[in-house]
Structure formats: structure tokens, C-alpha cells
C-alpha positions as protocol buffer text, in pm:
chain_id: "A"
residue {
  index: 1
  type: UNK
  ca { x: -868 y: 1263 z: -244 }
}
residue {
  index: 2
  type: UNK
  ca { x: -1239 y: 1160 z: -81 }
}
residue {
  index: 3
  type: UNK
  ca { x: -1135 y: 770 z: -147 }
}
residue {
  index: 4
  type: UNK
  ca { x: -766 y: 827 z: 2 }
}
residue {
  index: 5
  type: UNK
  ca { x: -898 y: 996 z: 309 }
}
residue {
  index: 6
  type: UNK
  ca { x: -1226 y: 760 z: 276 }
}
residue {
  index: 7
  type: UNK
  ca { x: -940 y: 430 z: 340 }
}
residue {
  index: 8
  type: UNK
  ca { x: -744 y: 601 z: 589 }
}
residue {
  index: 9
  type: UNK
  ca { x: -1093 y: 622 z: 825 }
}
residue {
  index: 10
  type: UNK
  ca { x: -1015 y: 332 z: 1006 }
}
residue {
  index: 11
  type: UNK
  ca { x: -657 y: 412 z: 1110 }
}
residue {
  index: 12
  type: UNK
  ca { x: -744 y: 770 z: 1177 }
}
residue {
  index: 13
  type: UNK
  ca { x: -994 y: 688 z: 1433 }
}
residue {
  index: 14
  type: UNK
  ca { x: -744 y: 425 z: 1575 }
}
residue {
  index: 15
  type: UNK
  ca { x: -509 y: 719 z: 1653 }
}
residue {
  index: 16
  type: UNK
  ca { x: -803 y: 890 z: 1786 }
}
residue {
  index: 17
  type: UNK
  ca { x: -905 y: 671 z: 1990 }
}
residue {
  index: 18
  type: UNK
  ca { x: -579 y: 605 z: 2138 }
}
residue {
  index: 19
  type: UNK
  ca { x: -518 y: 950 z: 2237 }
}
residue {
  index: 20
  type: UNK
  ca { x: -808 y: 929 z: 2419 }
}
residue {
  index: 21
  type: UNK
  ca { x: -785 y: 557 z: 2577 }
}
residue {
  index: 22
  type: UNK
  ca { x: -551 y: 293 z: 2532 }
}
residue {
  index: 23
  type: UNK
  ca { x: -434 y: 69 z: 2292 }
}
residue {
  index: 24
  type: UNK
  ca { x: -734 y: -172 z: 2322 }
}
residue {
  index: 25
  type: UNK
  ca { x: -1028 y: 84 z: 2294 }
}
residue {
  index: 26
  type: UNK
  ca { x: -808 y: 212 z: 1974 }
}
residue {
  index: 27
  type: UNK
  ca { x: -788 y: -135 z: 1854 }
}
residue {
  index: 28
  type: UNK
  ca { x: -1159 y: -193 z: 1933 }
}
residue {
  index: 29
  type: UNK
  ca { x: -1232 y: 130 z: 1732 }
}
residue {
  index: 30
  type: UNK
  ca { x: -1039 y: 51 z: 1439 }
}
residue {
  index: 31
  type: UNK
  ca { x: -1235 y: -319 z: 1382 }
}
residue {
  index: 32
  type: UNK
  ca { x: -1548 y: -101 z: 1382 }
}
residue {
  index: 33
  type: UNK
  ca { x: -1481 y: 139 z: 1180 }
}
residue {
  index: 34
  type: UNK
  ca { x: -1342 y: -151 z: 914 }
}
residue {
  index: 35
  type: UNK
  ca { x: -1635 y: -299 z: 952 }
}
residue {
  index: 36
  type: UNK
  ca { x: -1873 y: -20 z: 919 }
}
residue {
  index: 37
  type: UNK
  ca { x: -1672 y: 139 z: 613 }
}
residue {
  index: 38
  type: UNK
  ca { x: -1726 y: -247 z: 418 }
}
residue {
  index: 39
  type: UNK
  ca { x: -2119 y: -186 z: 510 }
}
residue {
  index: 40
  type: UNK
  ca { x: -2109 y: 148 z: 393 }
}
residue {
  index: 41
  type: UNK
  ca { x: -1955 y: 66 z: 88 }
}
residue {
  index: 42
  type: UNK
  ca { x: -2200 y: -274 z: 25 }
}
residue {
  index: 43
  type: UNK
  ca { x: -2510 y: -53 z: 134 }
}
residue {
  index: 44
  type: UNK
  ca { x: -2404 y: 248 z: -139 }
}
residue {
  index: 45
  type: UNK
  ca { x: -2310 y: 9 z: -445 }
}
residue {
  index: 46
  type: UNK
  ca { x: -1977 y: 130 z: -449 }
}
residue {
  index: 47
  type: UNK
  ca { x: -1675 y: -121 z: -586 }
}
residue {
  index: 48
  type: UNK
  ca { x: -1523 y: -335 z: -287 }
}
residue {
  index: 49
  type: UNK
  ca { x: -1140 y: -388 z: -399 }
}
residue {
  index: 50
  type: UNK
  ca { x: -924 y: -643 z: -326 }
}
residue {
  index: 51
  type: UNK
  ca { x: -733 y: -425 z: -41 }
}
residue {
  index: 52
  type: UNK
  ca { x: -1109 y: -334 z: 133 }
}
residue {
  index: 53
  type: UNK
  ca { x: -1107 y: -751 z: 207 }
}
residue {
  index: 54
  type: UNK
  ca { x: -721 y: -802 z: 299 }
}
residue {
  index: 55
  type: UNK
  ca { x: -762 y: -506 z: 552 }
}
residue {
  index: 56
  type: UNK
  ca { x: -1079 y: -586 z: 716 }
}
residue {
  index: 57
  type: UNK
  ca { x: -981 y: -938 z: 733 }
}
residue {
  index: 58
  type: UNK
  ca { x: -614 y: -856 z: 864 }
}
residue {
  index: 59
  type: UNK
  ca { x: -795 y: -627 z: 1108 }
}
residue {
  index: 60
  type: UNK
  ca { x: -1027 y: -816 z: 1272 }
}
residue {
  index: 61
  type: UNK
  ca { x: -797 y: -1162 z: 1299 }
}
residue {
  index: 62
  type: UNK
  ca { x: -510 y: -898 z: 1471 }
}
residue {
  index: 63
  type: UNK
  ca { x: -736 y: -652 z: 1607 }
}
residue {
  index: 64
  type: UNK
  ca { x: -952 y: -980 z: 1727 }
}
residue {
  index: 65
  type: UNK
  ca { x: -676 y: -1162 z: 1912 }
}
residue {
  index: 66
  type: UNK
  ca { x: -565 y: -856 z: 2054 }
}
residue {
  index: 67
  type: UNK
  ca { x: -887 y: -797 z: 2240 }
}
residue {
  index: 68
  type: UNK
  ca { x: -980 y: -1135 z: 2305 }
}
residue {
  index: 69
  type: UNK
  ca { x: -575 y: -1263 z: 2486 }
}
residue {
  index: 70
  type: UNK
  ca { x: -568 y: -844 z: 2614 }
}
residue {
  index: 71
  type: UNK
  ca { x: -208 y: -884 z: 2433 }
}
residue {
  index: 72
  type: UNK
  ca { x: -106 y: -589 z: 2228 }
}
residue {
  index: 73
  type: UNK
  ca { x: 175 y: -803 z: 2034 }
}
residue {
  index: 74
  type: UNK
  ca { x: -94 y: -907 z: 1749 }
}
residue {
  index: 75
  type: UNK
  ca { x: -239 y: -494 z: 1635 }
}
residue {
  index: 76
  type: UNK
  ca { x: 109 y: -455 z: 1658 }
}
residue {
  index: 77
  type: UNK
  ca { x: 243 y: -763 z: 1410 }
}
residue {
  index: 78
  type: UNK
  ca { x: -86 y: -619 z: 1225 }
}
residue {
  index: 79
  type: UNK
  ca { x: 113 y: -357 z: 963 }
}
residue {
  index: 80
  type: UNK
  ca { x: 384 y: -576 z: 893 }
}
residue {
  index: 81
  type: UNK
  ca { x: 117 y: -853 z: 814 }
}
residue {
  index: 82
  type: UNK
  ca { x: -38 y: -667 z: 599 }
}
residue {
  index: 83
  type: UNK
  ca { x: 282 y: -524 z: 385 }
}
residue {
  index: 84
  type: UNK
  ca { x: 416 y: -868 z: 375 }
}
residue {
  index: 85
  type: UNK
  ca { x: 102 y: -1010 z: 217 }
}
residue {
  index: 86
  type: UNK
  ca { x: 114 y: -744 z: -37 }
}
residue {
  index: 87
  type: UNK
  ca { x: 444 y: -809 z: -122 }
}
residue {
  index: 88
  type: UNK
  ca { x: 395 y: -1234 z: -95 }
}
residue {
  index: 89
  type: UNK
  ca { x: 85 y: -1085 z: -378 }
}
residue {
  index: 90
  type: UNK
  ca { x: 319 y: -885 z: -597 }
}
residue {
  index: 91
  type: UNK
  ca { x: 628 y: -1158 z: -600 }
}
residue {
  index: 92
  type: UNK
  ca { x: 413 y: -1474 z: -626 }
}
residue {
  index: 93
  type: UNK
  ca { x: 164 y: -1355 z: -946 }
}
residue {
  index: 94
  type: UNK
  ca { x: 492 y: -1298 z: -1118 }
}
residue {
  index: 95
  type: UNK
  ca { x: 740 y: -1567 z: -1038 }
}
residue {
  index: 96
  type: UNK
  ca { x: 455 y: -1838 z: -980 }
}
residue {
  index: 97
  type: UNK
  ca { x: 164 y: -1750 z: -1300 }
}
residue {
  index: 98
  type: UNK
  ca { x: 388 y: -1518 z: -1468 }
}
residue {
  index: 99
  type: UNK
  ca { x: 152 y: -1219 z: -1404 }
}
residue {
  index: 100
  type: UNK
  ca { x: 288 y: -867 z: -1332 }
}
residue {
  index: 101
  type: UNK
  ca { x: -13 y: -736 z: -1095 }
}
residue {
  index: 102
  type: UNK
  ca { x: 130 y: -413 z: -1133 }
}
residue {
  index: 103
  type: UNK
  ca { x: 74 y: -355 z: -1494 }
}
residue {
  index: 104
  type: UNK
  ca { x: -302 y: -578 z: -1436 }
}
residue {
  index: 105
  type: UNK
  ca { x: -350 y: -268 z: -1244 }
}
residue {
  index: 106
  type: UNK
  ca { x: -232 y: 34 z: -1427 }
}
residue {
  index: 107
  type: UNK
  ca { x: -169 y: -82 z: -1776 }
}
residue {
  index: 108
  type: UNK
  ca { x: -475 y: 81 z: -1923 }
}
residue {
  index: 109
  type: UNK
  ca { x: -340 y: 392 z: -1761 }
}
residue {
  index: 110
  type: UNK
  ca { x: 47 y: 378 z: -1850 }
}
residue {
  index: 111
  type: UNK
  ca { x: 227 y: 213 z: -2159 }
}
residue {
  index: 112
  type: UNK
  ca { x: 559 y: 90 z: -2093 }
}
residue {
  index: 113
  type: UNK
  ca { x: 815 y: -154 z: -2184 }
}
residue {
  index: 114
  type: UNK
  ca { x: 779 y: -514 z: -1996 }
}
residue {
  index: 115
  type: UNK
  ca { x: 1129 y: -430 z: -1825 }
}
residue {
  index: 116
  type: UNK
  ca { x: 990 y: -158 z: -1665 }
}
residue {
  index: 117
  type: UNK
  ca { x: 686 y: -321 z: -1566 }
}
residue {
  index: 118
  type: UNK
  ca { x: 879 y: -594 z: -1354 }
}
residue {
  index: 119
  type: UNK
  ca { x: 1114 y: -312 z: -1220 }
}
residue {
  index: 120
  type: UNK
  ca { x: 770 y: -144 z: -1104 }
}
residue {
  index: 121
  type: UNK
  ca { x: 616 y: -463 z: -965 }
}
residue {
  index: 122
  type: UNK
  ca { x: 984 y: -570 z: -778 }
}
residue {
  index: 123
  type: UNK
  ca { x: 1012 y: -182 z: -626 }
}
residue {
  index: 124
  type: UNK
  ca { x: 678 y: -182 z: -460 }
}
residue {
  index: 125
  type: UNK
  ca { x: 690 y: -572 z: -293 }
}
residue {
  index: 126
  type: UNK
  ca { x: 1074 y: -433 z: -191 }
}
residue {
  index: 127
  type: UNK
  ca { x: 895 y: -151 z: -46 }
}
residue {
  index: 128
  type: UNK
  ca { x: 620 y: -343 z: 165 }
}
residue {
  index: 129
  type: UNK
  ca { x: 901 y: -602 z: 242 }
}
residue {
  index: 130
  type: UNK
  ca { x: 1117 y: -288 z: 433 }
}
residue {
  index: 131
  type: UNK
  ca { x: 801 y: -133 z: 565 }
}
residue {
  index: 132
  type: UNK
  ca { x: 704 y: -402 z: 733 }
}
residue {
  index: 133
  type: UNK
  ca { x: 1037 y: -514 z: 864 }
}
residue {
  index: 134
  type: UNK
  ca { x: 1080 y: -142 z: 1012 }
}
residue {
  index: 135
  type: UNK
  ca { x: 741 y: -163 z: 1180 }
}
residue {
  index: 136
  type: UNK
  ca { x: 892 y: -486 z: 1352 }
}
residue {
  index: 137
  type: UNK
  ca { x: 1172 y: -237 z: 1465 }
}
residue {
  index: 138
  type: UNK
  ca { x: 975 y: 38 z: 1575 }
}
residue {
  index: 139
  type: UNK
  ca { x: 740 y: -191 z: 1762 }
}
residue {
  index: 140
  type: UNK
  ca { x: 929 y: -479 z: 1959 }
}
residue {
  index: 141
  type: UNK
  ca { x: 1346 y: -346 z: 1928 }
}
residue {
  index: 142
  type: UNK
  ca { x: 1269 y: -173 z: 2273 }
}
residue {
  index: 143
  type: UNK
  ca { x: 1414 y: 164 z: 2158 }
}
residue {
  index: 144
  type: UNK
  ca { x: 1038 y: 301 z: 2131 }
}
residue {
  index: 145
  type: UNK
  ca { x: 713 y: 342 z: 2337 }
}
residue {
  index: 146
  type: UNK
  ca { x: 378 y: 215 z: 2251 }
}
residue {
  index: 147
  type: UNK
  ca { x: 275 y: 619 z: 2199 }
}
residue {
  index: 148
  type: UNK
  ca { x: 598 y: 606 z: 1937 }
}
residue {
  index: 149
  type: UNK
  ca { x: 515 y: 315 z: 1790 }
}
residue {
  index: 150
  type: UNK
  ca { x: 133 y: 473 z: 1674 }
}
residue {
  index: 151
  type: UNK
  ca { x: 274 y: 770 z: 1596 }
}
residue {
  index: 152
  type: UNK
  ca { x: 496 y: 597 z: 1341 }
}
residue {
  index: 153
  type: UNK
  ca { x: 180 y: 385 z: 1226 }
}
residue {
  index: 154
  type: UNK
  ca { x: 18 y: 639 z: 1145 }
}
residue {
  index: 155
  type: UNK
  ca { x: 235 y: 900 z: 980 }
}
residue {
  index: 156
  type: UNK
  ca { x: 549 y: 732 z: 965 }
}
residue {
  index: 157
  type: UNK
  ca { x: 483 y: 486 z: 727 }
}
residue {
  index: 158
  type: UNK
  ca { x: 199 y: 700 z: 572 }
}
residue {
  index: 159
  type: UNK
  ca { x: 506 y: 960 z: 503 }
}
residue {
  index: 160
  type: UNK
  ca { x: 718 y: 658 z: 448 }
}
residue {
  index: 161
  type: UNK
  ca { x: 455 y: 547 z: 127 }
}
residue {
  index: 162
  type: UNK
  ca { x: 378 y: 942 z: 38 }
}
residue {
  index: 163
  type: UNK
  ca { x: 740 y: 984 z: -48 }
}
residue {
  index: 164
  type: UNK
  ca { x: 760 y: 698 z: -206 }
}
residue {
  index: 165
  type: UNK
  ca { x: 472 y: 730 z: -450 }
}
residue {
  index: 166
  type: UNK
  ca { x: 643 y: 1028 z: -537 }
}
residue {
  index: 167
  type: UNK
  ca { x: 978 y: 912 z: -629 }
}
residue {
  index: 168
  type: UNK
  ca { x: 825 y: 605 z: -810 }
}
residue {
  index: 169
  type: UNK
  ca { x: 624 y: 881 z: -1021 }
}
residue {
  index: 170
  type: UNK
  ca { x: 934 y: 1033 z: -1128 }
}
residue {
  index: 171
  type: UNK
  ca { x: 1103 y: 769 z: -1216 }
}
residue {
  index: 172
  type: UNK
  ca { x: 790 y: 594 z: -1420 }
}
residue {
  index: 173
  type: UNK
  ca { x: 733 y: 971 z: -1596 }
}
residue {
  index: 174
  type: UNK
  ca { x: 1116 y: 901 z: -1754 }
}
residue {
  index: 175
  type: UNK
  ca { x: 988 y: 567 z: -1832 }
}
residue {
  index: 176
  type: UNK
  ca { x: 623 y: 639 z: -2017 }
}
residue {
  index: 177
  type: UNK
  ca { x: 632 y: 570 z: -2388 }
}
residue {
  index: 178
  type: UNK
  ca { x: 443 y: 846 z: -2598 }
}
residue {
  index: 179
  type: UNK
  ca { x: 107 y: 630 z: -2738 }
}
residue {
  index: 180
  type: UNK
  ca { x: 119 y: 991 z: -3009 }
}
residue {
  index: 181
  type: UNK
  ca { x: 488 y: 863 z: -3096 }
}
residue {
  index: 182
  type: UNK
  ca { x: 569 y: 610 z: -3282 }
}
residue {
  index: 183
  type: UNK
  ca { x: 839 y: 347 z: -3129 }
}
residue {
  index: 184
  type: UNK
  ca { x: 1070 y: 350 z: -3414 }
}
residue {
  index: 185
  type: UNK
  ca { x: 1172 y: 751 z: -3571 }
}
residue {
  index: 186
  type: UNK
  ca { x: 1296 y: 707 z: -3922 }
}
residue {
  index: 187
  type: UNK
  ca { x: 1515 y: 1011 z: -3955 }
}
residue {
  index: 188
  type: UNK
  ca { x: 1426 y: 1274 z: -4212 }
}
residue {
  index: 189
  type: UNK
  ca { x: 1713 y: 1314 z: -4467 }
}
residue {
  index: 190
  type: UNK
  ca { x: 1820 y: 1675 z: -4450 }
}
residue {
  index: 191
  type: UNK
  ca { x: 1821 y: 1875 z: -4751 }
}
residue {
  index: 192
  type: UNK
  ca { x: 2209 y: 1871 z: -4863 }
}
residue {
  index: 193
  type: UNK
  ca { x: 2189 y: 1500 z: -4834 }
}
residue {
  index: 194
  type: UNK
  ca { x: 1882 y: 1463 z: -5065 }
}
residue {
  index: 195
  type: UNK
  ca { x: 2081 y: 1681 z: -5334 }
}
């Protein structure tokens, strides 16, 4: 729970801030706090994932040309961005080296069949594909305001990846093989059949 709310830091001081400003102070805010959470966790010895560099660096190049061209079009583009690159992550270790980065990642936690594995990895790139495409919508269709469109940042597609989660843990607990079982049961001949 500390290192869920610990990555959400950055985007819950950008709704802060933009409660209390606009959507350049928020912007401004969130590239700091990025920046100071990557110190914090270089300063404390604490593991710096993969995600911890693709969000600091999609921050500060969207965040960045938003301040610098005062053009609110880039921290906007900057979810969809960063689902898309996820997704480009997930679909391109497995159709390019063959590599299902979802199993690299929670294979020593879960056994299951190979099948499942690419089901897994093709769910959560289809996933980041529609979340970013709806963040598009939300943002630039017209049908929203710029208040809307950080509400929907921030718990829309938070809700959007909390119910997911949950429905993809359902479906992989039907999924799960038993490591105390093993794969093949040779049925027990019942008694009247021994005889």
C-alpha cells in the first residue's frame, strides 16, 4: 500500500496543485515531485524500476514542453504517451524477441500454462491501448473541460486500472495451476473394479 500511494505522489500533488492554480503550476508541481521522488529513492537505496524512469522521463519531456510553449496540449497527450509505450513494451518483447514481459515479471509468483501467459500479456497492452485512446477523448473531443479532463486523470483511469486489476485477478485465480498438484491425476481404481 506505502509503494502504491508512494507512485501516485506525483499525480496527487498535480491534482492538488491544480485545484489551487492552473494547469501550469499543476504541471510544474508534478515534474518536481517526479523528480524529487527519483532522489528520494537514489538517496534511500531503494530499487528504481523500469516504470520510475519511463514516468519521470515522460513527465518532464510533456510536462517540459508544456511549460516552456505555455501549451497545455503536451501534459495532456502525456497519459496516453505513457499507456501507449507500455503497451508498444508488452506487444514488441513478445512478437519481436519472443519474450512475454508479463510472465518475466510475475512468473516466480504465479505458475501457469504459456497460453495463459500471452492471454495475460495481450489483455494488459489492450488495456493501455484503450486507456490511452479514451484519455485522447476525454481531453481534445470537446465534450469535456480542462477541470473534467483532471478529474478523469486522476480517478478515472485510476478507477479505470483498479477495476481492472480486479477482474484480471479473477480470471488468472481460475487459471493458477496448483505447484502441490501434480499436472497429470491418475485415477484411483475403486474397489469393485479392483475385485
Amino acid at each position: 500500500m506505502k509503494k502504491f500511494l508512494f507512485d501516485l505522489f506525483p499525480l496527487i500533488l498535480f491534482f492538488v496543485a491544480f485545484k489551487f492554480s492552473d494547469i501550469f503550476t499543476a504541471t510544474a508541481v508534478a515534474i518536481a515531485a517526479g523528480i524529487g521522488q527519483f532522489i528520494w529513492l537514489k538517496a534511500t537505496g531503494k530499487a528504481i524500476e523500469a516504470t520510475h524512469w519511463i514516468n519521470l522521463t515522460v513527465i518532464i519531456v510533456f510536462g517540459g514542453a508544456t511549460l516552456f510553449f505555455h501549451n497545455d496540449v503536451f501534459i495532456k497527450w502525456k497519459p496516453t504517451v505513457l499507456y501507449w509505450l507500455f503497451a508498444c513494451i508488452l506487444l514488441g518483447g513478445k512478437w519481436f524477441f519472443g519474450r512475454n514481459l508479463m510472465q518475466k515479471l510475475m512468473g516466480d509468483k504465479v505458475s501457469m500454462a504459456p497460453a495463459v501467459w500471452d492471454k495475460l500479456n495481450y489483455s494488459w497492452a489492450s488495456f493501455f491501448i484503450l486507456s490511452g485512446a479514451l484519455n485522447l477523448y476525454v481531453a481534445f473531443s470537446g465534450a469535456f473541460t480542462e477541470a473534467q479532463w483532471v478529474n478523469f486523470k486522476v480517478f478515472g483511469l485510476m478507477a479505470l486500472l483498479l477495476l481492472f486489476v480486479i477482474a484480471q485477478s479473477v480470471w488468472l485465480g481460475k487459471h493458477m495451476k496448483d505447484e502441490n498438484e501434480p499436472l497429470t491425476a491418475v485415477p484411483t481404481p475403486r474397489k469393485e473394479e479392483r475385485s
